[in-house]
C-alpha positions as CSV (number, residue, x, y, z in Angstrom):
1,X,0.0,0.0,0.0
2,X,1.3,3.5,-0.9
3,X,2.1,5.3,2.5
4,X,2.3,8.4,0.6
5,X,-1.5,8.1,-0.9
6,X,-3.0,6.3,2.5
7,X,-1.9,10.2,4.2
8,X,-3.3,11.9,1.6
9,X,-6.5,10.8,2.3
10,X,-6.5,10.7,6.2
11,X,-5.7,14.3,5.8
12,X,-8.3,14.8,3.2
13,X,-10.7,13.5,5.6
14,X,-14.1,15.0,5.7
15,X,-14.8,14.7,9.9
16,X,-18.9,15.4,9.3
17,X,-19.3,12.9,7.2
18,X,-16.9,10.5,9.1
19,X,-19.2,10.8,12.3
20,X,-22.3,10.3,10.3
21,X,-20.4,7.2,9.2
22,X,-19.7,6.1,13.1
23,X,-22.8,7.2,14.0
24,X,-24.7,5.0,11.4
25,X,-22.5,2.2,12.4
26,X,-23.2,2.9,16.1
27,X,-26.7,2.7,15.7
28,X,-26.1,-0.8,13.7
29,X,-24.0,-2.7,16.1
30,X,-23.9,-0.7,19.3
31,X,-20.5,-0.9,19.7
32,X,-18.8,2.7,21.3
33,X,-17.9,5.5,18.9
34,X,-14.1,5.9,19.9
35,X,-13.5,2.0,19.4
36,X,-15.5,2.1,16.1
37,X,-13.3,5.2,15.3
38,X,-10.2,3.7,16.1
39,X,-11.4,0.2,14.4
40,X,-11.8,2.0,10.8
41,X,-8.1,3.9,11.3
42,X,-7.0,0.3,11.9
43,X,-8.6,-0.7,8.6
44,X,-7.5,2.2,6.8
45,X,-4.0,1.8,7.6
46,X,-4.2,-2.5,6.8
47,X,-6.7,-2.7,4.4
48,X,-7.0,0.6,2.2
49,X,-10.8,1.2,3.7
50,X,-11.8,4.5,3.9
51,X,-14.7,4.9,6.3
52,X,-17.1,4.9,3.8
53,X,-15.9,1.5,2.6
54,X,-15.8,0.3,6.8
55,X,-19.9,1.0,7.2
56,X,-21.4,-0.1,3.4
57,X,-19.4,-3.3,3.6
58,X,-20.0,-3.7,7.6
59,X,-16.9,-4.1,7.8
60,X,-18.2,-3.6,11.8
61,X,-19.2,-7.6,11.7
62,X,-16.6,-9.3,10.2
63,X,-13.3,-11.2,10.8
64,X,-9.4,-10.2,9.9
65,X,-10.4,-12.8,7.3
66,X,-13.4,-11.6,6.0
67,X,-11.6,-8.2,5.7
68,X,-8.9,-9.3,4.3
69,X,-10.9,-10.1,0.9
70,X,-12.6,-6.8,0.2
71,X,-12.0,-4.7,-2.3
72,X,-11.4,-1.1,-0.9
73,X,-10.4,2.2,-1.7
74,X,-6.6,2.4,-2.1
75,X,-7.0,-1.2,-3.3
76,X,-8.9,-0.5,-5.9
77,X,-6.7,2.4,-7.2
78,X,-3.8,-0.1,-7.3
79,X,-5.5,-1.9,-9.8
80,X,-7.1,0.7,-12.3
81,X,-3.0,2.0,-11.5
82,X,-2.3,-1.4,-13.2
83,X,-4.2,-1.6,-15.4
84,X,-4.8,1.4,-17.1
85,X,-2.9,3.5,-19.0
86,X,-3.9,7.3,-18.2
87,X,-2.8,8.4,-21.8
88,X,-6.2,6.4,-23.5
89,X,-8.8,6.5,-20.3
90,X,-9.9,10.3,-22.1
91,X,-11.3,7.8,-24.0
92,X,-13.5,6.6,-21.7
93,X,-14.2,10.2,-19.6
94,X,-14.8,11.7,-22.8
95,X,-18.7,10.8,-24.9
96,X,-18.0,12.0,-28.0
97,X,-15.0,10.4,-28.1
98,X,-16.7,7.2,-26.4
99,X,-19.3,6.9,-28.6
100,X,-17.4,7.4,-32.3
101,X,-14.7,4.6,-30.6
102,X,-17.9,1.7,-29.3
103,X,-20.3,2.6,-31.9
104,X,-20.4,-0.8,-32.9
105,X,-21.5,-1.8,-29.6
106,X,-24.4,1.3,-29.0
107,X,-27.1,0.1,-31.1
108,X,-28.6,3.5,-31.8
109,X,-28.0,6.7,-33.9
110,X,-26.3,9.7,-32.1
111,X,-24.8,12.9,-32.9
112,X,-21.6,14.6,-31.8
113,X,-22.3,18.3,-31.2
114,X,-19.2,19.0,-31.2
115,X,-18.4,18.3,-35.2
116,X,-22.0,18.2,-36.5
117,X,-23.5,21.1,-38.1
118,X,-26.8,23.2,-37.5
119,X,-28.1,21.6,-40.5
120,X,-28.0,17.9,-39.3
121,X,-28.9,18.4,-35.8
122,X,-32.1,19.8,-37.1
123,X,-32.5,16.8,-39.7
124,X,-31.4,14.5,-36.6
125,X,-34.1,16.4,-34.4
126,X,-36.8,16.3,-37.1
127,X,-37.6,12.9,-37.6
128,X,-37.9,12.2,-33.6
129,X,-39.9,12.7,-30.9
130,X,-37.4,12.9,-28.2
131,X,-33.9,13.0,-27.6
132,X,-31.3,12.6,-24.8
133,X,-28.9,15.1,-24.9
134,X,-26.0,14.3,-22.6
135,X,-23.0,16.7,-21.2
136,X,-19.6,15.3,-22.7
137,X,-18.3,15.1,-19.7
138,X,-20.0,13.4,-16.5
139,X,-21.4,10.6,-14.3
140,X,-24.2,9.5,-11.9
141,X,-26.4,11.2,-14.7
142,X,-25.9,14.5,-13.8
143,X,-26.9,17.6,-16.3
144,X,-28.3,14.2,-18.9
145,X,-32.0,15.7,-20.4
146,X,-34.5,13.9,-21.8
147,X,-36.2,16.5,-24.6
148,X,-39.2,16.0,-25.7
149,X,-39.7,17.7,-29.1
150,X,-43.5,18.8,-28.6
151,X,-42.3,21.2,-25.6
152,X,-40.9,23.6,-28.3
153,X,-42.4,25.9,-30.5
154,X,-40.4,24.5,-33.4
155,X,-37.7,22.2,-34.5
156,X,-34.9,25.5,-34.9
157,X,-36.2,26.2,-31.1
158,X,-35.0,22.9,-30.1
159,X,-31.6,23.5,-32.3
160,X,-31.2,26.8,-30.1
161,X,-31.5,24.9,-26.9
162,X,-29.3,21.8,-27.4
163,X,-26.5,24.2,-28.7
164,X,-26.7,26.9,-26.0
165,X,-23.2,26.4,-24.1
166,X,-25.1,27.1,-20.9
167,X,-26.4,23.8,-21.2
168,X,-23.1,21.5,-21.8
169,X,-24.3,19.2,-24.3
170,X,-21.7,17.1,-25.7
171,X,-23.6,14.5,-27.4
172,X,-27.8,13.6,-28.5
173,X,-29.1,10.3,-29.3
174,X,-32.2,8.3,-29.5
175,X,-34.1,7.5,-26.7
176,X,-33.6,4.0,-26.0
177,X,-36.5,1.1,-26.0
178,X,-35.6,-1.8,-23.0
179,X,-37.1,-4.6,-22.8
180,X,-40.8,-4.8,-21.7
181,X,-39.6,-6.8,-18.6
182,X,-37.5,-4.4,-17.7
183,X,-39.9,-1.8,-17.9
184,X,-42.0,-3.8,-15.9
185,X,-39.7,-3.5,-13.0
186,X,-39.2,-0.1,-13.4
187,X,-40.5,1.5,-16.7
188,X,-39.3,5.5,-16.0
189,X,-36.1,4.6,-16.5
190,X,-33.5,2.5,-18.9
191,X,-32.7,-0.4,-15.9
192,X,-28.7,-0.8,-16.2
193,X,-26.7,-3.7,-15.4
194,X,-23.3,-2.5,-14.3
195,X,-20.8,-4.9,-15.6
196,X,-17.2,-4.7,-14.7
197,X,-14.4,-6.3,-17.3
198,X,-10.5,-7.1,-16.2
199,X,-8.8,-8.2,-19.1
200,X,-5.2,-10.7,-18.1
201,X,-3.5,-11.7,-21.0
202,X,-5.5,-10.7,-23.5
203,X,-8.8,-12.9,-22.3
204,X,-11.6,-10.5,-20.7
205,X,-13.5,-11.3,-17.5
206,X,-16.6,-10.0,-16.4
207,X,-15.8,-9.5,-12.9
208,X,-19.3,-9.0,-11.6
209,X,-22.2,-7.4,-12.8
210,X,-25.0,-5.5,-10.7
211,X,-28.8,-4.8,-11.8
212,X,-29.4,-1.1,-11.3
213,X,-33.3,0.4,-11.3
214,X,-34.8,4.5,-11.1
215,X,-37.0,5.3,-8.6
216,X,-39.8,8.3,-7.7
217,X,-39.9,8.8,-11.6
218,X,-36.7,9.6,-12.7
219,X,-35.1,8.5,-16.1
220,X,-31.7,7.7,-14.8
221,X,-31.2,4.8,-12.7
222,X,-28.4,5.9,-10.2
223,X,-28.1,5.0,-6.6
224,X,-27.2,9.1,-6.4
225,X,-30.6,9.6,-7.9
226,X,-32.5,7.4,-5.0
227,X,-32.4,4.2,-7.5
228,X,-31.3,0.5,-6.4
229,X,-28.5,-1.9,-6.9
230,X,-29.1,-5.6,-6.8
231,X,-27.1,-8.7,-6.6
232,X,-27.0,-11.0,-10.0
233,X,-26.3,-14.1,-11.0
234,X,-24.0,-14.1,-14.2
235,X,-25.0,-17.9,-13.9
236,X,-28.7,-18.0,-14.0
237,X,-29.5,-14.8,-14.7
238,X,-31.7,-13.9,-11.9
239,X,-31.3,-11.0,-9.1
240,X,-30.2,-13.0,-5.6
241,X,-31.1,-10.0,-3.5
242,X,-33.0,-7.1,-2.2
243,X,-32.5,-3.4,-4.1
244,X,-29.5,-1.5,-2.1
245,X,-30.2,2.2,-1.5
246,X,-27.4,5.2,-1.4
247,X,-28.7,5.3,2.3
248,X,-27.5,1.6,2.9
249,X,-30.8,0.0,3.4
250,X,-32.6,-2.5,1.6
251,X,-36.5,-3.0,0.2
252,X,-37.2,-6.3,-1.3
253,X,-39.9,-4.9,-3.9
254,X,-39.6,-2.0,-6.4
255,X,-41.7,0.6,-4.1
256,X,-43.3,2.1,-7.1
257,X,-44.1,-0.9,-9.3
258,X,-44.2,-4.0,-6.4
259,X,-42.3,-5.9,-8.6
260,X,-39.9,-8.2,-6.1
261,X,-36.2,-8.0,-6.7
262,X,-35.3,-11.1,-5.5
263,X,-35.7,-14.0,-8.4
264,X,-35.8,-11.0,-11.4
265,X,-34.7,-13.0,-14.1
266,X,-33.3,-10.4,-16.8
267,X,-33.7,-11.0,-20.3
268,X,-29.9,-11.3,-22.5
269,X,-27.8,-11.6,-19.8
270,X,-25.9,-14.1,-22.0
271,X,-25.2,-11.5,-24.7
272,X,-24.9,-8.5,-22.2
273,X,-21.8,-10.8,-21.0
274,X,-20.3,-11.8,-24.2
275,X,-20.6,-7.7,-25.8
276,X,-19.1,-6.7,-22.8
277,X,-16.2,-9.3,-23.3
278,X,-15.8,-8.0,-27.2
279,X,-15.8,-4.4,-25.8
280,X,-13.5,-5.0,-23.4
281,X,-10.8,-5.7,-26.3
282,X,-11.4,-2.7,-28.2
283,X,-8.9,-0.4,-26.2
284,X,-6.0,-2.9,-24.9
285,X,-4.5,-0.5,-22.9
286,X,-7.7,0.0,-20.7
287,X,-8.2,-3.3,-18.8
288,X,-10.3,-2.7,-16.3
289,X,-13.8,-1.1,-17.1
290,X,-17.0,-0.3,-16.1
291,X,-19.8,-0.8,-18.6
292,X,-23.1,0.6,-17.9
293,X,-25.5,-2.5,-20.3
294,X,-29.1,-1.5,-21.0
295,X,-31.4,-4.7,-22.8
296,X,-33.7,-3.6,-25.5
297,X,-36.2,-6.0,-26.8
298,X,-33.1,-7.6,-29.6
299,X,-30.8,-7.8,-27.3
300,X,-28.1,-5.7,-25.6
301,X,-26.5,-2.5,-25.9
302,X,-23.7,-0.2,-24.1
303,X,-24.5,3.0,-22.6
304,X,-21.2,3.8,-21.5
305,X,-18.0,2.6,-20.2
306,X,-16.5,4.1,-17.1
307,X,-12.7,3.8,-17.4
308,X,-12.8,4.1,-12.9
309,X,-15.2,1.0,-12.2
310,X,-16.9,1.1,-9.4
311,X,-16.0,-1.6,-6.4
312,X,-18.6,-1.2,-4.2
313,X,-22.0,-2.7,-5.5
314,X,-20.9,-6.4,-6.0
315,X,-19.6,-6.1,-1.4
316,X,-22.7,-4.7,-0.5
317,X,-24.1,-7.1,1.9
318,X,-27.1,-9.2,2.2
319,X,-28.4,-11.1,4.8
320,X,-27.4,-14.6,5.2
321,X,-24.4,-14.1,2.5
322,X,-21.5,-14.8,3.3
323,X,-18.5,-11.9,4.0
324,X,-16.6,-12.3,0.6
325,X,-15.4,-9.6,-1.5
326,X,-13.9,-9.1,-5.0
327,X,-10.4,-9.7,-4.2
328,X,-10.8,-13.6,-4.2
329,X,-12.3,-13.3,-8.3
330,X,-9.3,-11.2,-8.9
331,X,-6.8,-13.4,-7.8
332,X,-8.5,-16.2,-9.6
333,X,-7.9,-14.5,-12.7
334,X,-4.4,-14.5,-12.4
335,X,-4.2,-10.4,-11.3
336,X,-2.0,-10.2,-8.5
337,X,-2.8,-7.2,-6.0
């Protein structure tokens, strides 16, 4: 572990949201506040677990052992260090340049605003409905619209808005169809899996993959955006678990559709596993990578890749599972960390 980094962020530590952290934990396993503040330094300094990591894995109830296999923090910058090479991740952090690079692997039509001209966004905008218009740079959906076309007075009115700079529009693209089992857990939004790939060798993995939903009637399914994240089964196919929440608690149905999570069984998860693989290959010197799959009624298709994959949904825990984190799959692979 890098001494350096690891004092970095104890002196970047945020103390209000620390407490809340302790506090939450407190409340959870009634164990005293200094001793759960000195047990996540302790866990910081052997594990790479930031406190954040310490209460959304419960890290509170476990062994050295159980520990010991969780993906944290500094761990998990170790192996995006390793594995990818900063001068092609713009790549990733980057739409426009995203989408020209994996248009193979989209499925629908888009535009790049910043190379198209006035004449064919309006052509692009006049023979749809609705758009999403999306900033070029971005995540947990932030500053994404969904336009409808019949809110404007005319087709050069809707030009005007999507190219105001006010507005940060790097990219617009047809609105996606999913699956009508999908919808019919959630139909608001486009229901995600999040796949994560870790290419050794030259043969791509899918490390894990999560099932994200919306919630209270927004299009984008983010956990920053009140939505849920559910266990899967790359397997079977079928969500093992309850919906986790930002707020690190769990419902077992959808609260706006009562559709149960547990038992889901997701349409294409085959060939949301097998795009992801082919994706994975397209940029060999990004190995480890966090795709964002919708399904549509033919099949799969990318949203977006995240070149900083997330670690955290796969270690959320359920009741009953066992304490196991990521870094056993890794190893497996043949990725030492």
């Amino acid at each position: 572990m890098e001494l350096s980094y690891l004092t970095r962020v104890l002196r970047g530590m945020r103390l209000e949201k620390m407490n809340h952290c302790i506090d939450t934990v407190h409340e959870r396993c009634g164990k005293p506040k200094a001793a759960i503040f000195f047990d996540m330094l302790g866990c910081a300094a052997k594990y790479g677990a930031g406190y954040y990591d310490y209460m959304i894995f419960a890290f509170y109830d476990m062994t050295a052992a159980e520990r010991a296999t969780y993906m944290t923090r500094m761990k998990n910058r170790k192996l995006h260090k390793m594995m990818n090479d900063p001068a092609y991740t713009n790549l990733f952090d980057h739409k426009n340049e995203f989408y020209h690079v994996f248009k193979d692997f989209l499925h629908r039509e888009f535009l790049d605003l910043s190379e198209c001209t006035r004449q064919e966004l309006y052509d692009f905008l006049s023979k749809r409905t609705q758009v999403i218009c999306k900033p070029s740079e971005g995540e947990c959906g932030k500053g994404i619209e969904k336009l409808q076309m019949a809110d404007f007075d005319s087709i050069d009115a809707a030009c005007d808005y999507i190219l105001d700079p006010a507005h940060n529009f790097g990219v617009t693209e047809d609105v996606i169809v999913q699956h009508p089992e999908m919808s019919r857990l959630y139909p608001y939004s486009i229901n995600c899996f999040r796949m994560v790939t870790l290419v050794h060798e030259g043969v791509p993995h899918v490390l894990y993959a999560v099932l994200k939903t919306g919630n209270h009637g927004k299009f984008v399914d983010n956990l920053e955006n009140g939505g849920f994240a559910c266990h899967f089964d790359l397997e079977t196919g079928v969500v093992t678990g309850p919906g986790h929440t930002s707020e690190t608690y769990t419902v077992d149905v959808h609260p706006m559709t009562g559709v149960r999570f547990e038992g889901f069984h997701v349409p294409y998860y085959r060939e949301a596993q097998e795009l992801v693989k082919k994706a994975a290959l397209v940029v060999p010197q990004v190995k480890y990578i966090g795709w964002d799959v919708c399904i549509t009624p033919d099949g799969p298709a990318i949203i977006e890749g995240n070149n900083y994959a997330a670690y955290d949904f796969p270690q959320l825990p359920d009741e009953g599972r066992p304490h196991v984190g990521l870094l056993k799959q890794i190893r497996d692979i043949g990725v030492k960390l």
